[in-house]
C-alpha positions in Angstrom: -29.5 -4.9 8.1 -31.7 -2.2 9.1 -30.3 0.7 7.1 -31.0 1.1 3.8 -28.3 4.0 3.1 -25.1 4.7 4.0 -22.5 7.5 4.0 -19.5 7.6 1.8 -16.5 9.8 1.1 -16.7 9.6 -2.9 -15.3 11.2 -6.0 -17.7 12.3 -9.0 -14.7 12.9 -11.6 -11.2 12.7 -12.5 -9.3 15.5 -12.8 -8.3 18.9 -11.3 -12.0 18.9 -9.9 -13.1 15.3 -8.4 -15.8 16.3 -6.4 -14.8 15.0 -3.3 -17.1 14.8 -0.4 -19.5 13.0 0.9 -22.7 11.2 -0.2 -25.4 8.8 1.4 -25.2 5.9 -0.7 -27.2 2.7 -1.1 -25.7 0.2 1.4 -24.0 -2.9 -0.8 -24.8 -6.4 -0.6 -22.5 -9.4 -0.4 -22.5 -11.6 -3.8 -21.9 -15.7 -3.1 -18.0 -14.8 -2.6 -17.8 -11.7 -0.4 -18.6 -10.8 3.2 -20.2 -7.0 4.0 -18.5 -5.5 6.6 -19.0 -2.9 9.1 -16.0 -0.2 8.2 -14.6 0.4 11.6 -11.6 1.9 10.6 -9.8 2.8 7.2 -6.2 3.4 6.5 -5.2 6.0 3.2 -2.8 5.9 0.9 -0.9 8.2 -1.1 -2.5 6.5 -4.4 -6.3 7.5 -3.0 -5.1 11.0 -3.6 -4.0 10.1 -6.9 -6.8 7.9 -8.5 -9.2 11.3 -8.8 -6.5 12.7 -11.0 -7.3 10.5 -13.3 -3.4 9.0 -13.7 -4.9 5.3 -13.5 -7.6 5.7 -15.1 -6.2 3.3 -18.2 -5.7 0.6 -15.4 -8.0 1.0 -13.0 -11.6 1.0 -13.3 -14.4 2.8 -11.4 -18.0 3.3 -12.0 -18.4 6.7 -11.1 -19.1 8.1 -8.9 -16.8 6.1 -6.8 -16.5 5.3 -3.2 -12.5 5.9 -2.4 -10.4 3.8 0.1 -8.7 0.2 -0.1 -7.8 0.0 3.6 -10.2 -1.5 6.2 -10.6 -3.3 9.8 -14.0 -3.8 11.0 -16.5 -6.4 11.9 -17.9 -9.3 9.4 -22.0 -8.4 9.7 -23.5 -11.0 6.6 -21.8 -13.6 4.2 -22.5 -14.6 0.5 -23.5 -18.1 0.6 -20.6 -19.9 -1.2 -18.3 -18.4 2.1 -16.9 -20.6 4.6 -13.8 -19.0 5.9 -16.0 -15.9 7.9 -19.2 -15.7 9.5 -20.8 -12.8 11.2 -19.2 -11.1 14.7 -16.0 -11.9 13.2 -13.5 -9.0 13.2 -11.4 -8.9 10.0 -9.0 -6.5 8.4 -8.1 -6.0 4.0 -7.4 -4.2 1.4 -9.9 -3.8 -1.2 -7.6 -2.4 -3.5 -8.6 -3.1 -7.5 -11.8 -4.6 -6.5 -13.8 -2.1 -7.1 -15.0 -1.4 -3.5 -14.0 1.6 -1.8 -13.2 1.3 2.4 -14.4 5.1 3.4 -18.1 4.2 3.7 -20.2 2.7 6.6 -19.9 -0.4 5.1 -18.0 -2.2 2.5 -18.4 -5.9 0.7 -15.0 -7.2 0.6 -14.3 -10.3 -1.6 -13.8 -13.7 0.8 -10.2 -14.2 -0.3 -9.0 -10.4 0.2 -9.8 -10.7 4.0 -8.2 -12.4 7.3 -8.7 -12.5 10.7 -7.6 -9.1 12.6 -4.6 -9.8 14.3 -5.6 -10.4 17.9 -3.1 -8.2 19.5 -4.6 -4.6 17.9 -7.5 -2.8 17.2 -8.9 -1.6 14.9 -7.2 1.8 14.0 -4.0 -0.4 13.9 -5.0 -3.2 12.1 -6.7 -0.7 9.2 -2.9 1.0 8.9 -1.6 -2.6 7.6 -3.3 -4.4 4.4 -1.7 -1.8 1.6 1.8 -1.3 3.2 1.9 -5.1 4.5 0.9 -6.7 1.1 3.0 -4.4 -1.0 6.1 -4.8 1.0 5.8 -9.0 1.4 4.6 -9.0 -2.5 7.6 -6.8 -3.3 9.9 -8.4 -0.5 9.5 -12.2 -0.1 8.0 -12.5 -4.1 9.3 -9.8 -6.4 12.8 -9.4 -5.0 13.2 -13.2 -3.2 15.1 -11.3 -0.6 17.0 -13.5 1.7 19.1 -13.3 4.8 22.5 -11.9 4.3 21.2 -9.5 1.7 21.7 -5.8 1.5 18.0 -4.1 0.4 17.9 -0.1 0.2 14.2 1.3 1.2 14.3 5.0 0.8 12.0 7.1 2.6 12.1 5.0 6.2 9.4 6.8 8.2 6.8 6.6 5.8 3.6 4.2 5.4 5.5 1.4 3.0 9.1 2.4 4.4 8.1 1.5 8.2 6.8 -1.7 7.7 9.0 -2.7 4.8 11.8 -1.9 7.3 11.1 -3.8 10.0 9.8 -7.1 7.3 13.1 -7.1 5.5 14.7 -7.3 9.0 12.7 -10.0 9.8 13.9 -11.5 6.7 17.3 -11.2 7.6 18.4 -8.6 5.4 20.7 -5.6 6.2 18.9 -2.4 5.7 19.7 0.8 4.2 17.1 3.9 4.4 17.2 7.9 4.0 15.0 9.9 6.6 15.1 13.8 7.8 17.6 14.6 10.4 14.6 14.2 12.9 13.6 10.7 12.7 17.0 9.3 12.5 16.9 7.7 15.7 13.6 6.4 15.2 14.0 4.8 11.6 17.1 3.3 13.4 14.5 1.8 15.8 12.5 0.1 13.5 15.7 -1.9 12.3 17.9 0.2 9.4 21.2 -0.4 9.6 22.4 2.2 7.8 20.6 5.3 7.8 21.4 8.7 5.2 20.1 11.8 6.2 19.1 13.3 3.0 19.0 16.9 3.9 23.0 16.1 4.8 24.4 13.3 2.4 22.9 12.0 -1.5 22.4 8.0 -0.7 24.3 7.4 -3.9 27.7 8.8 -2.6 27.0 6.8 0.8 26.2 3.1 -0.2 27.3 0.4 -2.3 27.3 -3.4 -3.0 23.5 -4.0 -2.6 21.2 -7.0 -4.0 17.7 -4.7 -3.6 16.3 -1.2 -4.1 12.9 -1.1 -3.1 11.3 1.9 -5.4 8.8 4.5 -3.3 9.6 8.1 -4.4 9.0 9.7 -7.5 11.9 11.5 -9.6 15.3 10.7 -10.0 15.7 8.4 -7.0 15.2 5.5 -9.1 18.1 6.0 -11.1 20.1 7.0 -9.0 19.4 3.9 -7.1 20.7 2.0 -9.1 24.4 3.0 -8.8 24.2 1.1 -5.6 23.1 -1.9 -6.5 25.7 -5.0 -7.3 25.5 -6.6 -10.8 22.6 -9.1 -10.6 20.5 -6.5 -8.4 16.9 -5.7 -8.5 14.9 -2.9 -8.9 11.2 -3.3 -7.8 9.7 -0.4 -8.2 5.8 0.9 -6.4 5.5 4.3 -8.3 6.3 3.3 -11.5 7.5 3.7 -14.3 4.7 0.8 -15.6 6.3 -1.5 -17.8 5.1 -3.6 -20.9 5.1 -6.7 -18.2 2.9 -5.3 -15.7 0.6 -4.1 -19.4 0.7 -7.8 -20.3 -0.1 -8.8 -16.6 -3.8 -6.6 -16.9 -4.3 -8.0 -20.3 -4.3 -4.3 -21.5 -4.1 -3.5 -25.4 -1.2 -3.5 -27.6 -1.2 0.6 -27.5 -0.9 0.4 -24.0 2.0 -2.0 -23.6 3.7 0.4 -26.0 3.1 3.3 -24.5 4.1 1.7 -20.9 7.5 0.5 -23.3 8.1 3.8 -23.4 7.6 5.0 -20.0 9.9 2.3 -18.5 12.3 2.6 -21.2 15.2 5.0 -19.7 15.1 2.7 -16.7 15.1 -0.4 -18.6 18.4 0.9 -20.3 19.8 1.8 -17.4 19.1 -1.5 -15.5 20.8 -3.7 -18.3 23.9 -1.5 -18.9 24.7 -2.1 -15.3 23.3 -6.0 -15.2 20.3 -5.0 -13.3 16.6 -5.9 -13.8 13.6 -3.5 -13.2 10.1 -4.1 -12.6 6.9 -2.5 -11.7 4.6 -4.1 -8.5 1.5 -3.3 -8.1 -0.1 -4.7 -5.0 -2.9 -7.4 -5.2 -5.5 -8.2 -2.7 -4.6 -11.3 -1.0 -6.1 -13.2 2.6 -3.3 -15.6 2.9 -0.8 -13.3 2.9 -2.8 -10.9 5.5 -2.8 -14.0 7.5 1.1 -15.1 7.5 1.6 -11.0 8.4 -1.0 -11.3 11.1 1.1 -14.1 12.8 4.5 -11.6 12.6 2.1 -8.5 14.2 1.0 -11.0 17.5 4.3 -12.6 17.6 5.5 -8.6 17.7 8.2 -8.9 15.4 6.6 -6.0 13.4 4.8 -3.7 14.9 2.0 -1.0 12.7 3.5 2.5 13.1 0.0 5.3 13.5 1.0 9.0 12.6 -2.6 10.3 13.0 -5.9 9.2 13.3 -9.0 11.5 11.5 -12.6 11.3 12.7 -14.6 10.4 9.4 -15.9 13.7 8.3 -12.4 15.0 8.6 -11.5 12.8 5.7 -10.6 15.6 3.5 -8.4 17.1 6.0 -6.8 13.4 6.3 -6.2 13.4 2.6 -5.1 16.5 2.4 -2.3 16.0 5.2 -1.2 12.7 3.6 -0.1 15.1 0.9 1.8 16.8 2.2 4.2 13.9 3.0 4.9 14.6 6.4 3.3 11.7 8.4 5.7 8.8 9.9 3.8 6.2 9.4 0.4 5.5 8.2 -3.2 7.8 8.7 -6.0 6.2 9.1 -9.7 7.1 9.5 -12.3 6.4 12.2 -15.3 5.8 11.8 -18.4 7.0 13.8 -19.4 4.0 16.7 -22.8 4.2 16.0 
């Protein structure tokens, strides 16, 4: 590699002031396990507005300051010597989520096992809107939750990064499908494969549905609870936002204060789940190749398709950011990066 330095969008602090912007940055080098790619694209997520706040800092660990980003599609340009499954030219797509690399650079080392082959069938824009969303709704789907066909699994907030693609994998998994969406994208969730769809600006979910096996937990306040009126006894609550439970603490290996304090967070829930024969527990998403490659074979087969709100040129990423706020996309936004 010719360049030396490369430009990154990076945080300099948590809190109310992270210093976002961007920075020229030393360009990384792949260790024996991990490929460096050439960022070609990089989808966000709502938790890259949330890391700078500092609400994961207990969990997640960044050497500041820190590159932001987990979502990437790109092109494999060197290999650590211990790699056999990549070599340079190819064109991959991962998340790089709790690995300590950040995807909205000119570059990024991604670990061998976090990566897979770019689905054939879309480029790179698309294939950066997948890793987060596909691996947390399989991880939370097929592993967590062991949903099956003939099931009934409720995935609140339909047009949305996780709720389009969880959507349309759950009805590839045979499940029926319950979702709530704005009047306006009724028709569209509807599309994608719900079954039943609640407009929540109309109708509360909770009067609406009954007798299901899943909730699938993606917005914060007392949609969680009320979830769980719906569900069956024997049901399951797998939640994305949290609360964090003592088993996810024990998961991270995280002190005994911690899994206390998590206890407590998930406790309300955990009372709730048990009075009404439920169980609850708190997913968070893992890098994984294997899985990126069993999705890749449902994208070119077209049973699922990625669903792009907007795309950002790479020094709008603030503005990206700050429109992924605001929680208006449908669907995912993603970032590209300069050609050159």
């Amino acid at each position: 590699m010719n360049n030396k330095t490369m430009k990154a969008f990076t945080f300099k602090r948590y809190g109310k002031s992270p210093g976002l912007g961007f920075e020229e940055i030393a360009c990384p080098a792949p260790g024996p396990g991990e490929i460096l790619v050439r960022v070609h694209a990089a989808g966000l997520n709502p938790i890259d507005n949330m890391i700078p706040t500092g609400i994961f800092k207990p969990v997640l660990h960044f050497k500041l300051s820190a590159t932001l980003g987990s979502d990437l599609a790109g092109v494999v340009v060197a290999v650590g010597r211990r790699v056999t499954r990549f070599a340079p030219g190819d064109e991959i797509y991962a998340s790089t989520f709790d690995t300590g690399t950040g995807s909205l650079a000119g570059f990024a080392v991604v670990p061998e096992s976090a990566a897979a082959l770019k689905p054939a069938n879309l480029d790179f824009v698309q294939a950066a809107a997948l890793p987060m969303v596909a691996l947390t709704s399989w991880q939370a789907l097929n592993e967590r939750a062991g949903l099956r066909a003939g099931q009934k699994v409720f995935i609140p907030a339909g047009s949305g990064g996780i709720g389009s693609f969880a959507i349309q994998l759950a009805k590839h998994l045979g499940a029926t499908v319950a979702t709530t969406t704005s009047t306006g994208n009724v028709g569209w969730v509807t599309q994608l494969g719900a079954d039943e769809v609640v407009d929540y600006k109309k109708e509360a979910f909770e009067n609406v549905l009954s007798g299901y096996d899943v909730v699938l937990g993606t917005l914060r306040g007392d949609v969680l609870e009320k979830s769980t009126r719906i569900l069956k006894p024997g049901g399951k609550v797998v939640s994305l936002i949290g609360p964090l439970d003592a088993a996810f603490a024990r998961e991270r290996g995280l002190n005994v204060v911690l899994r206390l304090v998590f206890g407590l967070m998930s406790r309300k829930i955990m009372r709730l789940a048990k009075q009404r024969g439920l169980t609850y527990s708190f997913l968070f998403v893992h890098p994984d190749g294997g899985q990126l490659s069993q999705i890749s074979k449902l994208i070119e087969a077209e049973q699922i398709i990625p669903v792009v709100d907007r795309v950002f040129p790479f020094t709008e990423t603030e503005d990206a950011l700050a429109y992924l706020a605001a929680g208006r996309a449908k669907g995912k936004v993603v970032i590209e990066m300069p050609k050159s």
